[in-house]
N, C-alpha and C positions, 0 to 999 in steps of 0.2 A: 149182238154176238151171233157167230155164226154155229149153225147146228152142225153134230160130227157128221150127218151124210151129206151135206151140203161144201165140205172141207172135203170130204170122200171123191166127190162128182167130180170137184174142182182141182183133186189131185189126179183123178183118172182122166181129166182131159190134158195130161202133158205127156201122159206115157209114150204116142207119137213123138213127139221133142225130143224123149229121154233115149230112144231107140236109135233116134240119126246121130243124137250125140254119143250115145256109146259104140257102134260105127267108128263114129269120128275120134275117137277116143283112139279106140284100137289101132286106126290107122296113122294114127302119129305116134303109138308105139312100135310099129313096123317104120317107120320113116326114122324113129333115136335110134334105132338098129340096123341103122343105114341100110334096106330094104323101101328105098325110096317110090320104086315105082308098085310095090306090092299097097303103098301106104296111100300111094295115089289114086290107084285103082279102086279101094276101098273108098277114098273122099267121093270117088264116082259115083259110084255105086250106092252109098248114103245119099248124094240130092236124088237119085233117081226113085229111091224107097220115101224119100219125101216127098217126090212127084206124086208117087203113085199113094201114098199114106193122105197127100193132100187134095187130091183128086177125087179119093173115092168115103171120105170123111165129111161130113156136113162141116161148116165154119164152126160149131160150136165146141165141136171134138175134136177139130185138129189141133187144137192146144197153140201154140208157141210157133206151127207149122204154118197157120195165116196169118198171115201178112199184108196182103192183097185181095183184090179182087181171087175167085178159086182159079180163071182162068190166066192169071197172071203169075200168078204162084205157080201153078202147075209147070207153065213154059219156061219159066226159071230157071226152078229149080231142074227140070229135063233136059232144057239145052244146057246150063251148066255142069251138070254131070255126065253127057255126052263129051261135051268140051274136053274137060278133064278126062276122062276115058279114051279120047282120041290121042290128049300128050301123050298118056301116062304108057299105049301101048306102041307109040309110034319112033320115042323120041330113043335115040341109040347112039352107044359111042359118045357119049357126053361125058362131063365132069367128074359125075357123079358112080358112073361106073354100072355094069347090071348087077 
């Protein structure tokens, strides 16, 4: 059986995870409110704070956030939220409307 600050430790290393996901959260509440590219910009901006959350966190504390080698994760998660921050400010006159 595990002791309660060893359940403590192993809850505070996901707080990183819980932070991109509440991000993520928000941003597909802006996306059901047809606010699409405010909601994209936001999924941006969350891998980018994962970048940076994954980056400067030892493997043991980034929680849910390592996945990879740190320098793989890193480039990842930063050109993907780059990516996405380049749709989400470039893309006009679409479907979906501003």
């Amino acid at each position: 059986m595990h002791s309660p600050r060893r359940n403590r430790a192993a809850l505070l290393e996901q707080v990183p995870f819980l932070l991109v996901m509440l991000l993520v959260l928000v941003a597909g509440l802006r996306i059901w409110q047809y606010h699409w590219r405010q909601g994209a910009a936001i999924i941006g901006g969350a891998l980018l704070v994962a970048a940076i959350l994954r980056g400067v966190l030892p493997g043991v504390r980034a929680g849910l956030l390592a996945i990879r080698g740190r320098p793989v994760d890193v480039l990842s998660y930063a050109g993907l939220g780059v990516l996405i921050l380049f749709l989400a400010f470039t893309i006009t006159d679409g479907p979906f409307g501003m």
